[in-house]
C-alpha positions in Angstrom: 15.6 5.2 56.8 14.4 6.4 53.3 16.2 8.5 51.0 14.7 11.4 51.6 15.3 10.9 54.9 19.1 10.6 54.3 19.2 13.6 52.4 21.9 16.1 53.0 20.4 19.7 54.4 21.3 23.2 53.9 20.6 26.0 56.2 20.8 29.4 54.2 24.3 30.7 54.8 23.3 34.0 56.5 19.2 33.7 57.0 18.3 34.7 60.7 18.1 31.7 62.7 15.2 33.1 64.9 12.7 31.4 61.7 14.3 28.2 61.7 11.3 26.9 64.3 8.6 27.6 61.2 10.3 25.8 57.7 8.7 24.0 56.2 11.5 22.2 54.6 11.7 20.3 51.2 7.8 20.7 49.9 8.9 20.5 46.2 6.9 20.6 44.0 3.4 21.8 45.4 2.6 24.1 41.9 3.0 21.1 40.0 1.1 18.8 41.7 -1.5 20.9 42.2 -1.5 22.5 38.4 -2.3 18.6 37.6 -5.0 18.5 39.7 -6.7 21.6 38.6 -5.8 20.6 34.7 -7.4 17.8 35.5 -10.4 18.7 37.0 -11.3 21.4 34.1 -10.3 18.9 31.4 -13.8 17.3 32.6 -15.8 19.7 30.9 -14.4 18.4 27.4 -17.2 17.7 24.9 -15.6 15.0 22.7 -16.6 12.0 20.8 -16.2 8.3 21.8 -12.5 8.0 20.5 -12.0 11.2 22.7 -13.6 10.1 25.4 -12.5 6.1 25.4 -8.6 7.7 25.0 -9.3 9.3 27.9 -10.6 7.3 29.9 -7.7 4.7 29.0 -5.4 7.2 30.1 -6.4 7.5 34.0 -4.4 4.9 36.6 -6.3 4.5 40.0 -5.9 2.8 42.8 -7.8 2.1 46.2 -8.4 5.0 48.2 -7.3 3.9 51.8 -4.9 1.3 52.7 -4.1 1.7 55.9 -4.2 -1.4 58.5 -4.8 0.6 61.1 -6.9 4.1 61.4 -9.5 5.4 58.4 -9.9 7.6 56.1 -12.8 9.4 58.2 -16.3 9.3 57.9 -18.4 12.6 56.0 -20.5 14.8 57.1 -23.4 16.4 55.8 -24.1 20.3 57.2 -27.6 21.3 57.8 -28.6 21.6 54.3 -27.5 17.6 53.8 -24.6 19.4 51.5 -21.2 17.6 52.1 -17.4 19.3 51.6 -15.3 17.4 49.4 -11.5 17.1 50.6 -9.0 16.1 48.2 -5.3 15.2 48.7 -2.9 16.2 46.2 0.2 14.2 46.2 3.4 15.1 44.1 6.2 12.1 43.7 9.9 12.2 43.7 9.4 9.1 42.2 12.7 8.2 39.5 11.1 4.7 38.4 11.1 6.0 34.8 14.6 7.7 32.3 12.2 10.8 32.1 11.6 11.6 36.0 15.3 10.3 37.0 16.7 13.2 34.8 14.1 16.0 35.9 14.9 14.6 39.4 18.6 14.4 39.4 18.6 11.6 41.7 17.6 8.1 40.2 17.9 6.1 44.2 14.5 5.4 44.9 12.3 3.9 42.5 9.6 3.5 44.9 9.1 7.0 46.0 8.3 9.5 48.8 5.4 12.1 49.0 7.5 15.1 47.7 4.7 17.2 48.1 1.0 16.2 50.4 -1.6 19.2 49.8 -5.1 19.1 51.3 -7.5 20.5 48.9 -11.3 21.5 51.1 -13.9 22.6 49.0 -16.7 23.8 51.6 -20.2 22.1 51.4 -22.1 25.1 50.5 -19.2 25.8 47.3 -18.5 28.8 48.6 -15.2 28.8 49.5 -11.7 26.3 48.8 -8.7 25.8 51.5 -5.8 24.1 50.1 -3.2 23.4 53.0 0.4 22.0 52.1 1.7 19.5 54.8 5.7 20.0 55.0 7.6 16.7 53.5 9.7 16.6 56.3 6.8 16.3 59.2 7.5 14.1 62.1 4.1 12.5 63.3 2.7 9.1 64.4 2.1 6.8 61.4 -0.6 4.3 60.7 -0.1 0.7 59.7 -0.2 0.2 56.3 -0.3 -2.2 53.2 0.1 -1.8 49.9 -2.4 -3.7 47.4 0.0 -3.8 44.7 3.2 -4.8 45.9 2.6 -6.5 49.3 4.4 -4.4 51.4 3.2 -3.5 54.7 4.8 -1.5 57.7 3.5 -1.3 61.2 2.5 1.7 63.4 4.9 3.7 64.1 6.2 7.6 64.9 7.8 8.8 61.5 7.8 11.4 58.9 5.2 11.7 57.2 6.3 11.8 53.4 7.6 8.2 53.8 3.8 7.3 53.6 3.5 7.2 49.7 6.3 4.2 49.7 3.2 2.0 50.8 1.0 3.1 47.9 -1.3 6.4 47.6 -4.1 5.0 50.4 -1.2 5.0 53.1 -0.6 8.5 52.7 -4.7 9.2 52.5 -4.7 6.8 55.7 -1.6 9.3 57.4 -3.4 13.0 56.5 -6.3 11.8 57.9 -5.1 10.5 61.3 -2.5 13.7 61.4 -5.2 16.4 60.5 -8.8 14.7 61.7 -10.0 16.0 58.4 -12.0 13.2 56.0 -10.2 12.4 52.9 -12.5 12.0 50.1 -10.4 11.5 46.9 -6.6 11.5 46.2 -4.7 12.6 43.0 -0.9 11.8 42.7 1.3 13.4 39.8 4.8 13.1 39.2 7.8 15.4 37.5 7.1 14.6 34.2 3.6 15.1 34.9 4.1 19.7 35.1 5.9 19.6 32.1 3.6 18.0 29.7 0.8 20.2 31.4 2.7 23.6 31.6 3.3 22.8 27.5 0.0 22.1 26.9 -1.8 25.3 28.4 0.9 27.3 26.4 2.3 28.0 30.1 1.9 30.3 33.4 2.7 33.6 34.1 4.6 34.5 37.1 6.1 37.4 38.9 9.7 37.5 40.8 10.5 40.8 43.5 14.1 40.8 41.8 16.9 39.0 39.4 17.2 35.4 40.4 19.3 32.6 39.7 18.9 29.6 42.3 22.2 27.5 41.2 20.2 24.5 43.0 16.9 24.2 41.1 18.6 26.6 37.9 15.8 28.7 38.1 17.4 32.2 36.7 14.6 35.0 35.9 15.1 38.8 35.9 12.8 41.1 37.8 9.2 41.2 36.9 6.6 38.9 35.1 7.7 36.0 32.8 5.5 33.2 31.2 6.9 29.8 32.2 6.7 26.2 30.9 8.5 22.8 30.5 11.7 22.5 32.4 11.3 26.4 33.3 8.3 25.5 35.2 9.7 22.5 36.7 12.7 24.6 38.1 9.9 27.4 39.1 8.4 25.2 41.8 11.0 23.5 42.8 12.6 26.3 43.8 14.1 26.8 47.5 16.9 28.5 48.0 16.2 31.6 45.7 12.8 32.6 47.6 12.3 33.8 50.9 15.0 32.5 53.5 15.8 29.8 51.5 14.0 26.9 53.4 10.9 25.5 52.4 8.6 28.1 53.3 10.2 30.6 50.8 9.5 27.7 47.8 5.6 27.1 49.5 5.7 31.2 48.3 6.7 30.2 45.0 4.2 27.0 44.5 1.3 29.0 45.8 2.2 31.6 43.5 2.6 29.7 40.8 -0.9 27.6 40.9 -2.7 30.9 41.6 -1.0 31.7 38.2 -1.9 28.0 36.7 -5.4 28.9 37.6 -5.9 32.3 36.3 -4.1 31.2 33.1 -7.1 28.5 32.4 -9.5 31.3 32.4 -7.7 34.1 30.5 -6.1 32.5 27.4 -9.7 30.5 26.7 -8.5 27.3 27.6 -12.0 25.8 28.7 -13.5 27.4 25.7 -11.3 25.8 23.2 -11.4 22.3 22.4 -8.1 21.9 20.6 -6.1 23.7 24.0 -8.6 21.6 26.2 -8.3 18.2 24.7 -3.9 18.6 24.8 -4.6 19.5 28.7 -6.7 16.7 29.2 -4.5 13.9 27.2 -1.5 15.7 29.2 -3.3 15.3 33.0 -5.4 12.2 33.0 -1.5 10.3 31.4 0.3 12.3 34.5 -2.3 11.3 36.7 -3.1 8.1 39.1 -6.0 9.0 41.1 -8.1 7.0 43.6 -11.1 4.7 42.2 -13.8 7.5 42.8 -12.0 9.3 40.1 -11.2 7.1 37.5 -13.3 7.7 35.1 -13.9 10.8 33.2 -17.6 11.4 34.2 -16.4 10.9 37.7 -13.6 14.1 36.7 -16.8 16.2 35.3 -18.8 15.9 38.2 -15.7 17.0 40.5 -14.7 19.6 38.2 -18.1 21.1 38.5 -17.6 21.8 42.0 -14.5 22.8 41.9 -15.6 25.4 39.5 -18.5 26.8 41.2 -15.7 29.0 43.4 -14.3 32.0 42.4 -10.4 32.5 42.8 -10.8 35.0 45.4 -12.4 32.4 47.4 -9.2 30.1 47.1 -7.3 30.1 50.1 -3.8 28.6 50.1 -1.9 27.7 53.6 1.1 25.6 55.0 0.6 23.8 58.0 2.5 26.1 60.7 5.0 23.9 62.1 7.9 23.9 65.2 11.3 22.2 65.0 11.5 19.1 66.0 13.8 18.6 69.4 15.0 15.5 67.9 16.5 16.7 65.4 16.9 19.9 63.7 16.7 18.8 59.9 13.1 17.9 60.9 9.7 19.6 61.7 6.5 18.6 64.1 3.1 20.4 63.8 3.3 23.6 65.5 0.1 23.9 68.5 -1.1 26.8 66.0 -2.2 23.4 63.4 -4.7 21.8 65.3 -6.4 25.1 65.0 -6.5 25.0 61.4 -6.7 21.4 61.2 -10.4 21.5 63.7 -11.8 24.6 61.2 -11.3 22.9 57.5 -12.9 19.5 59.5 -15.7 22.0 60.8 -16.3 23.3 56.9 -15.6 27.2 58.3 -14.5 29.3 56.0 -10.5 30.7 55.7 -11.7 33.2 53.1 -11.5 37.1 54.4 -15.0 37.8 53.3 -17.2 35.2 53.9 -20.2 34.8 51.6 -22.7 33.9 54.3 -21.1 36.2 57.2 -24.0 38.6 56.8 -27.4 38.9 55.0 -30.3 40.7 54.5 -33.6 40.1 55.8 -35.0 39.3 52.5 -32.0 36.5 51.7 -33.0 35.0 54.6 -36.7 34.8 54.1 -36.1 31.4 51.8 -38.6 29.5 54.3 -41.0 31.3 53.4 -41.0 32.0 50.1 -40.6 28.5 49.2 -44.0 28.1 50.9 -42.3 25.7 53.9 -45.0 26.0 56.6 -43.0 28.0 59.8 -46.4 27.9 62.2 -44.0 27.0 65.0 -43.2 29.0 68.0 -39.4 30.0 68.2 -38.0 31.7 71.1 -35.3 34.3 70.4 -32.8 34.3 73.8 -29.9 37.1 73.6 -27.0 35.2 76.0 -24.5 37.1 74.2 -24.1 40.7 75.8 -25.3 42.9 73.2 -28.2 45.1 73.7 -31.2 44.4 71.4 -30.1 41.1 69.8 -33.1 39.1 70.4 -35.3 41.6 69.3 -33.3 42.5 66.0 -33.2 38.6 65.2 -36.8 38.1 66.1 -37.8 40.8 63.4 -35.6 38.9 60.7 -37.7 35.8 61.3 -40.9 37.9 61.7 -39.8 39.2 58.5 -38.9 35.6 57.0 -42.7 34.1 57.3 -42.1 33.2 61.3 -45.3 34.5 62.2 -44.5 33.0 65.8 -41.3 34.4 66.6 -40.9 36.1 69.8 -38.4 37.5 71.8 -37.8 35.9 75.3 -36.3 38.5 77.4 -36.1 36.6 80.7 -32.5 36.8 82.2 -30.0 34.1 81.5 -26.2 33.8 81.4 -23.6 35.0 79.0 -22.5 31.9 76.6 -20.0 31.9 74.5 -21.5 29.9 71.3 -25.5 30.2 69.5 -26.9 27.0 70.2 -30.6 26.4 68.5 -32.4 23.7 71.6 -35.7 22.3 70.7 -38.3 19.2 72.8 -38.3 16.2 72.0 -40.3 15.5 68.9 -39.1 19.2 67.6 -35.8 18.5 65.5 -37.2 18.8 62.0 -38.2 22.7 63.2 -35.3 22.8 64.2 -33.4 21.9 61.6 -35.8 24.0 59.5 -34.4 27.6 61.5 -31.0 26.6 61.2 -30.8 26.4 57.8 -33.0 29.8 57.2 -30.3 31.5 59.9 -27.3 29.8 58.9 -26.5 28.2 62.0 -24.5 24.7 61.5 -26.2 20.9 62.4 -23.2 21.0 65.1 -25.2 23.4 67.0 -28.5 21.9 67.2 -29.1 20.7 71.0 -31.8 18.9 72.2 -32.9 19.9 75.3 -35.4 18.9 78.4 -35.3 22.7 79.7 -37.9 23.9 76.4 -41.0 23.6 75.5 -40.5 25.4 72.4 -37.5 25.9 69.7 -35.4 28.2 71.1 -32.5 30.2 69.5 -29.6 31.3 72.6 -27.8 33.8 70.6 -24.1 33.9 72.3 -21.2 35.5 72.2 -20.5 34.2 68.5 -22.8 36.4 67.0 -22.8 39.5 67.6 -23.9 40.9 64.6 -25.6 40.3 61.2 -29.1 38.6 60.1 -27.3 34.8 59.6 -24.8 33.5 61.9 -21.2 33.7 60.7 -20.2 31.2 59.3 -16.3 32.0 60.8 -15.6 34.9 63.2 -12.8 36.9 62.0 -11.1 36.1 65.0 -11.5 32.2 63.9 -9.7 33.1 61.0 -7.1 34.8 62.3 -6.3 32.3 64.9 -6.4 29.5 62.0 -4.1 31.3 59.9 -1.6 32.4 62.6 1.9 31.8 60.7 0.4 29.9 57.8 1.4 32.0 55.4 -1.7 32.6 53.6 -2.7 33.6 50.0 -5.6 33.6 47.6 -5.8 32.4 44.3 -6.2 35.9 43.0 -3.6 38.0 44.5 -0.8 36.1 45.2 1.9 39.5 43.8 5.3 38.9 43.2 7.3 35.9 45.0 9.8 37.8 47.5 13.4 36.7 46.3 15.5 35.8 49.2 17.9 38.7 50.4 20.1 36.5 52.3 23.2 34.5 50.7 21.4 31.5 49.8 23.3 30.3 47.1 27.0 29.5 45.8 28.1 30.6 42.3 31.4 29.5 41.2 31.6 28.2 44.8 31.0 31.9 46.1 28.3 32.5 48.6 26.1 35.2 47.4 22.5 36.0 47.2 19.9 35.2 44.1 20.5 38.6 43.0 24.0 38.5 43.1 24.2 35.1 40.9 21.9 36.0 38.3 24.2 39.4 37.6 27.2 37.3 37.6 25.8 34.0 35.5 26.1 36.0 32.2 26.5 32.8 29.9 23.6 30.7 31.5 20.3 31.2 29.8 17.2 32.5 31.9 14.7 29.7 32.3 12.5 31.7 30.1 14.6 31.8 26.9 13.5 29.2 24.0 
């Protein structure tokens, strides 16, 4: 047993037991980590000289990214277009190995390290859209075999929690997301606690917002009501905060990390960061020493190009979730994925997005005419089917096309039954037409059938979708069913982090609630002050 594993727990002393089932307990650290990785990826677009750039690059650690003995880290896909997602995780260490981290840590034990905080970072193929899921530390799942490359160690297959992956090096816990989630791992970036407070100094720090007074006696976090700009140690206790947001588990601190990085974000932008070189170079020099990353990243024209698409999506498009979770009947200090997370897990591995307003959800007929105006010949016939049970259908989407350059287009109005998804079938000797209306119509590769019952390429519009000029790229009710208890956010309006309303805390060895300490900790400083 690890010791994170041996790690006393704490129930809030009057939260209602009915949300026990969906904590995600112990996910320190997520704004940290993930600050890091977005410092990191905007320090790419830093125009220095050779000294700057050879310090740099001297700077980054790296290491393999997979090394599992058993398992993979997933093969990628392209979507019609040949455009591939890029999934990165973000790993955050309670690692003490070093004076510095043992004091921010407050417990110097384990020199080795467990994954304090595992967040899966999609960015969708078409850049439209980013879903960043945090994975609860305390996960109980079936573990691939592992070995590390730099010390030797190896542990078998086995069932176990999940955060016990990083003690076998960075490619173990790539090699355990993948085979928990199905979702291809592309890149990893690990940061520890030193790590946020170098980087929180060097942006000049991050605004955040807080429902009430707060003073968490655990993390020492103590803010009145209202917006405060945070850095250092301040920060530090910001994200590691637990017991002063929402119930006091885990999923009140995944409020406060999500907060916080939508802050971290926004902050990069507004103050000029990426515009200045002096700001931008003190960023950089702070993430890539913070940093190991795997050995696709560990350079810093390999941290340009991944910064650049990163920053081709807007905030709003950034979707933060937690992995809805159930407690685990073996014991109650633990959590396993709730059946809600295979939902979400199957629609970031199928690139669909989480956003609430998808770019491609709907078009016009003009957007969709790219075929044509391109000058790509479209002198093939295409049958338009309606097997979705809404009058006119066919006959709409057959005047798109007409409208697109598919002088062929027609609309098949023989009978046929009701089917739940679009599915684009095309003869043998067809695909490349194929392929061809799918990408003018939206439609993904994974719907692309070929079939011995056509003679021509022929569009079954189903259920799926019932309205618009392209096909949705995710149904609303997709979405919703995803996001079912994740707790979901954007980047741009993440508000004020609810401070728990339950007695949470002890003061003076008092049970009361964050409110109630801050009021009576007169002579402790607020993590704000100088």
């Amino acid at each position: 047993m690890g010791p994170s594993e041996r790690r006393a727990r704490s129930r809030p002393i009057d939260a209602p037991r009915p949300v026990r089932h969906s904590r995600a307990r112990r996910t320190t650290g997520l704004g940290k980590v993930v600050l890091g990785t977005v410092v990191v990826l905007v320090s790419g677009t830093l125009g220095g000289g050779a000294y700057v750039y050879q310090h740099l690059n001297g700077n980054i650690a790296s290491s393999a990214l997979f090394s599992g003995t058993t398992g993979s880290a997933g093969v990628r896909k392209a979507d019609e277009q040949g455009r591939f997602p890029i999934n990165v995780l973000v790993i955050g260490t309670d690692s003490r190995s070093s004076e510095e981290n043992c004091k921010l840590g407050g417990a110097c034990d384990n020199a080795v390290g467990n994954a304090d905080v595992q967040l899966l970072v999609h960015v969708s193929a078409d850049r439209s859209n980013i879903t960043a899921m945090s994975i609860p530390r305390d996960t109980m799942t079936d573990m691939p075999g592992c070995k590390d490359a730099t010390t030797g160690a190896t542990s078998e297959a086995h069932y176990g929690q999940i955060n016990s992956s990083l003690s076998y090096g960075p490619g173990c816990s790539v090699a355990a997301v993948h085979q928990l989630t199905g979702v291809t791992i592309d890149h990893f970036v690990m940061v520890d606690f030193a790590g946020v407070i170098a980087m929180s100094d060097a942006t000049g720090g991050v605004q955040v917002c807080v429902s009430a007074d707060i003073y968490d006696t655990y993390s020492h976090l103590k803010l009145s009501e209202g917006k405060h700009t945070l850095k250092g140690e301040g920060a530090l206790q910001f994200v590691r905060t637990r017991h002063g947001f929402g119930d006091g588990s885990d999923l009140g601190r995944t409020y406060g990390q999500h907060a916080f990085l939508s802050a971290a974000i926004q902050s990069l932008k507004d103050k000029g960061t990426l515009l200045n070189p002096t700001k931008l170079y003190g960023v950089a020099d702070a993430a890539t020493k913070a940093l190991t990353v795997d050995e696709g990243l560990n350079s810093i024209p390999k941290l340009v190009d991944l910064a650049t698409e990163f920053n081709k999506v807007d905030t709003d498009r950034i979707t933060f979730t937690t992995m809805q979770t159930a407690a685990d009947p073996n014991n109650s200090n633990r959590v396993v994925p709730a059946e809600a997370a295979q939902k979400l897990f199957s629609t970031i591995a199928a690139d669909e997005s989480l956003s609430k307003d998808p770019a491609t959800a709907t078009a016009t007929p003009s957007a969709a005419a790219t075929t044509a105006s391109a000058g790509v010949a479209t002198d093939f016939t295409v049958k338009v089917q309606n097997h979705g049970g809404v009058d006119g259908r066919a006959g709409s989407i057959t005047q798109v096309l007409t409208e697109a350059g598919y002088d062929r287009a027609v609309t098949d109005a023989s009978a046929g039954d009701l089917e739940t998804r679009t599915a684009v079938l095309y003869a043998q000797g067809q695909v490349d037409q194929a392929r061809q209306l799918a990408a003018d119509l939206k439609i993904p590769s994974s719907l692309l059938r070929q079939s011995t019952d056509v003679d021509d390429v022929t569009l079954a519009i189903g259920k799926d979708w019932s309205e618009g000029d392209t096909y949705p790229r995710t149904t609303a009710k997709t979405r919703k069913e995803a996001l079912a208890d994740s707790h979901a956010s954007t980047a741009k309006n993440s508000g004020c982090v609810p401070v728990s309303t339950y007695r949470t805390v002890k003061y003076n060895g008092v049970p009361m609630t964050p409110s109630q300490a801050y009021a009576a900790a007169t002579t402790k400083k607020d993590s704000d002050s100088d």
